[in-house]
N, C-alpha and C positions, 0 to 999 in steps of 0.2 A: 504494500500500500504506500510505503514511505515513497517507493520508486516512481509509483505511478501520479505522484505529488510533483516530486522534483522533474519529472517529463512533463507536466501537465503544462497547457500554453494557460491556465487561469491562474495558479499559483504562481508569480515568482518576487524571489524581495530583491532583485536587482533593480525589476523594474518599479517596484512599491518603491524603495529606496532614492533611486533616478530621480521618481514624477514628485515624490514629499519636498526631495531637496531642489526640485527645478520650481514648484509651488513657495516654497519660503523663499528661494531668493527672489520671485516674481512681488510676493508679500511685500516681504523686506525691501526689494528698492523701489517701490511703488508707494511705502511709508514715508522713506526720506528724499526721494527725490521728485514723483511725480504728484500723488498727494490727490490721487484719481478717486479710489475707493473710500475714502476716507476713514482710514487705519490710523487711529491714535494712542491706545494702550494696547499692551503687549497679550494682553488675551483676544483683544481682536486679529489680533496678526495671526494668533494659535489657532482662532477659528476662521481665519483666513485659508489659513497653511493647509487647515482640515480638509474644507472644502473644498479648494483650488486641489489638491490631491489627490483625494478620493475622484475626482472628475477625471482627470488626468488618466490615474489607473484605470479606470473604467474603460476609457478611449482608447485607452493603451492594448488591454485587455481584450477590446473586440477587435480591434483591428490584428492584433494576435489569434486569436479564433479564427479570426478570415481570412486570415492570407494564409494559414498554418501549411503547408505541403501535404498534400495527399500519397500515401502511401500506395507504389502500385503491385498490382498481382504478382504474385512469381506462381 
């Protein structure tokens, strides 16, 4: 089962990892330099980070299921 986790295209914490840290630093210099969302305490950023994230994964995720490679017959 372990195996079929770490193969699976829905699991993986590379990309969990990637999308959290591509979502904070989106956060983060959108707090101090653009000032778009309007992020002013640090629990907003955290539910910033959340959000922006978890979406990210998701997108990430399907587009992982879709393109995954088809195995073919032998």
């Amino acid at each position: 089962m372990l195996e079929q986790m770490q193969a699976s295209a829905l699991f993986s914490i590379r990309r969990a990892v990637f999308t959290y840290c591509l979502a904070f630093l989106i956060s983060f210099s959108d707090r101090w330099l653009i000032q778009v969302l309007g992020i002013n305490t640090p629990e907003e950023l955290l539910i910033q980070t959340l959000v922006h994230g978890t979406g990210f994964y998701l997108g990430y995720t399907f587009t992982a299921l879709v393109t995954r490679p088809t195995r073919s017959p032998h």
